[in-house]
C-alpha positions in Angstrom: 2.0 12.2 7.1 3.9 9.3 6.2 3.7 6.9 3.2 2.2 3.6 3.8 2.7 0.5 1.5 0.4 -3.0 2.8 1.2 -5.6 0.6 -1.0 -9.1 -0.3 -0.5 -12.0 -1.8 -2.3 -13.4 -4.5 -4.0 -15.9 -1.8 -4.2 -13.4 0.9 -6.2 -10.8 -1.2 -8.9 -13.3 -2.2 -8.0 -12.4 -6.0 -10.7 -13.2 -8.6 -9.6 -12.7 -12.2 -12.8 -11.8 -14.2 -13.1 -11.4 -18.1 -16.1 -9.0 -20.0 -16.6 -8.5 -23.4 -16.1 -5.1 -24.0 -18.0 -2.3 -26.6 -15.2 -3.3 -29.7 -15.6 -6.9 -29.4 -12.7 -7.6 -27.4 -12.3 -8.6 -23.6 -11.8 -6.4 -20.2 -9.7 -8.0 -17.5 -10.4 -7.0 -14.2 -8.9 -8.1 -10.7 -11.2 -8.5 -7.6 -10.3 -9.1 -4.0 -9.2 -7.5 -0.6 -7.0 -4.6 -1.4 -6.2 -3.7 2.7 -6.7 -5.6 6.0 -8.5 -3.9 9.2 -8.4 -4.5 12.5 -5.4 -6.9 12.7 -1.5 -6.7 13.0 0.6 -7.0 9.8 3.9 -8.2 8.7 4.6 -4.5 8.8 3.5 -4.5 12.5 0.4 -1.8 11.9 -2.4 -2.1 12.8 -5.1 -0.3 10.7 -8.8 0.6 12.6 -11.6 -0.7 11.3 -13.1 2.6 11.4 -10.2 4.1 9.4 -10.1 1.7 7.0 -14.2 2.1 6.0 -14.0 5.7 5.7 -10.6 5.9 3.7 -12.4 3.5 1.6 -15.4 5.6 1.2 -13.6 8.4 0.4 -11.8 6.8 -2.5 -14.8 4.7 -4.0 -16.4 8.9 -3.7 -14.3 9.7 -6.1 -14.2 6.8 -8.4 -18.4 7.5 -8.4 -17.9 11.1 -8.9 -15.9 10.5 -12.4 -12.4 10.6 -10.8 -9.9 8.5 -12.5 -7.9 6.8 -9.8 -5.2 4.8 -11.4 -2.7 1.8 -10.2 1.1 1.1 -11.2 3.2 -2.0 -11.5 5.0 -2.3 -7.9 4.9 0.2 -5.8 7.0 4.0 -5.9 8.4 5.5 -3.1 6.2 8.3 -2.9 2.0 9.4 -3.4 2.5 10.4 -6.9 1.3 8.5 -9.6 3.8 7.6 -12.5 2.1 8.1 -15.9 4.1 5.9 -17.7 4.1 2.7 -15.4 0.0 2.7 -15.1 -1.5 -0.7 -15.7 -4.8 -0.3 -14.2 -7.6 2.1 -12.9 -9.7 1.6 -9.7 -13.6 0.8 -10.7 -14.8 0.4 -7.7 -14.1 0.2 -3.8 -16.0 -1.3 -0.6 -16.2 -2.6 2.7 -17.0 -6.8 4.2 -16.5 -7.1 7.2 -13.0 -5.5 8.5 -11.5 -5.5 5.2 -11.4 -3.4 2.0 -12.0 -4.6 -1.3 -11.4 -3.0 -4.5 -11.9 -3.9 -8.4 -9.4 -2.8 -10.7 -9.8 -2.8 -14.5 -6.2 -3.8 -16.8 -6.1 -1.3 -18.6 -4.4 -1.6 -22.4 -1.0 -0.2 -21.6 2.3 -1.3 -22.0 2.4 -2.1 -18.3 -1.4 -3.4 -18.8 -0.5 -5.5 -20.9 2.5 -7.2 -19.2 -0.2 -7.5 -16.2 -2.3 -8.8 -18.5 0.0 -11.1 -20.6 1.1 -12.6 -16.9 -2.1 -12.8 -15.5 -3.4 -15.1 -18.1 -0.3 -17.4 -18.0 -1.4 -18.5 -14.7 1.3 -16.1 -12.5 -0.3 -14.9 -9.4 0.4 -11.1 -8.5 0.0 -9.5 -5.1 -1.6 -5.9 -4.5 0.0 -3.5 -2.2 -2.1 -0.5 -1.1 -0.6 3.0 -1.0 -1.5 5.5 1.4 -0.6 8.2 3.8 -1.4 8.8 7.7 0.4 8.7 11.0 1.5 5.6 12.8 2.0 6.0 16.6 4.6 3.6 19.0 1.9 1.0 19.2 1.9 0.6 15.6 -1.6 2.2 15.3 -2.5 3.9 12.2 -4.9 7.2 12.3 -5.8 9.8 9.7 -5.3 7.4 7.0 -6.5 8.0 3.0 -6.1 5.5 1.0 -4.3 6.7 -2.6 -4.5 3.9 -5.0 -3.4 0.5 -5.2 -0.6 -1.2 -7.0 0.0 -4.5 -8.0 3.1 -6.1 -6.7 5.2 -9.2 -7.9 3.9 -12.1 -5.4 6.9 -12.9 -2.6 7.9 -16.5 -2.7 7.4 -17.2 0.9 6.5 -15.1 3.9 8.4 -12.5 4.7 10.3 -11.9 1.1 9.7 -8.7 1.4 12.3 -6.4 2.4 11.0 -3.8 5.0 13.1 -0.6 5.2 15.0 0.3 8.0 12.7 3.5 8.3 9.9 1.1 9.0 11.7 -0.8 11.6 12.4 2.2 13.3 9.2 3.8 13.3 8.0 0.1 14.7 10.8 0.2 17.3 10.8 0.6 20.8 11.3 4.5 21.3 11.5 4.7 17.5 8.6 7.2 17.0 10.2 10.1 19.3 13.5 9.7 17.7 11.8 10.6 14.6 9.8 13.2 15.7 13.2 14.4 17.7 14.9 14.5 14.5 12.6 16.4 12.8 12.2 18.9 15.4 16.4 19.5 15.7 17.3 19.5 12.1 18.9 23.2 12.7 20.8 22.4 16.1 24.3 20.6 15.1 24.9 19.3 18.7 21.3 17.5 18.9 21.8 16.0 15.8 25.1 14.6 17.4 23.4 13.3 20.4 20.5 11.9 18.4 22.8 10.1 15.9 24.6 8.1 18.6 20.7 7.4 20.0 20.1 6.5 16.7 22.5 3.7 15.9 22.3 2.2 19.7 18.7 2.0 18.1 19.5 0.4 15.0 22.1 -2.2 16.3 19.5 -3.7 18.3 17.1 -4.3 15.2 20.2 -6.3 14.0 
């Protein structure tokens, strides 16, 4: 399985900021809007199945229903584990319109809460960026996925501001796929590796 990261925009999530009062007298901040994108290509060049999408999504908002606490960082790690101390948010609730997931995410009152928070109210617009696992074949098609959590991301300041890794551009690259799954199957033979390393950067000169 690999990790996958889909960031938004502020604007391209559809984000609605809401405000409740809450129990103690004070307010609950919550962020609404579309957390991940099915059924087109995206600036990472995947493309995610409707079909995957809805039941990833069901899964998760399963959880949330059956008491699980599924909790959000500020930006995005490198891996699926979730970093206690850079929470700023929990999941309340997750569904399906049309091709796309949405999700509703409470601030919670941590420190990074509160920088969410504190930003959020002084008008700067934040992305999301959904984290997940599943396998991406040649064609850029994703299958198997799960949905972990989702993260909110500074907001890029034009398209394309985000860097993408070079391990994304090769798994999106023309033979890219079976070079990976070459490496991984020759890790313990020292003239493969040889062979697939000179592959490797004939690959990775073109993507210059």
């Amino acid at each position: 399985m690999n990790l996958l990261s889909e960031n938004l925009t502020f604007d391209q999530a559809k984000m609605v900021i809401e405000s409740t009062e809450n129990p103690t007298g004070g307010k609950d901040l919550f962020l609404k809007g579309i957390c991940i994108q099915g059924g087109v290509r995206n600036a990472n060049e995947r493309v995610y199945p409707v079909n995957e999408i809805g039941r990833a999504v069901k899964t998760l908002n399963d959880q949330i229903t059956e008491g699980y606490s599924v909790l959000g960082e500020v930006d995005h790690p490198e891996g699926l584990n979730i970093n206690l101390d850079r929470v700023s948010h929990m999941m309340t609730n997750m569904w399906m319109e049309e091709n796309n997931g949405y999700g509703k995410m409470k601030i919670l009152p941590t420190p990074m809460g509160q920088l969410v928070k504190t930003m959020l109210e002084s008008g700067v617009k934040l992305g999301v960026s959904s984290r997940g696992s599943g396998e991406v074949n040649e064609s850029g098609n994703v299958s198997g996925f799960e949905i972990i959590t989702v993260d909110v991301v500074a907001q890029p300041s034009a398209p394309g501001a985000y860097p993408t890794p070079i391990y994304e551009h090769l798994m999106n690259a023309r033979g890219g796929y079976k070079a990976y799954e070459l490496a991984q199957a020759t890790k313990h033979d020292d003239k493969a590796q040889k062979y697939l390393k000179e592959s490797l950067i004939n690959i990775i000169n073109k993507l210059q």
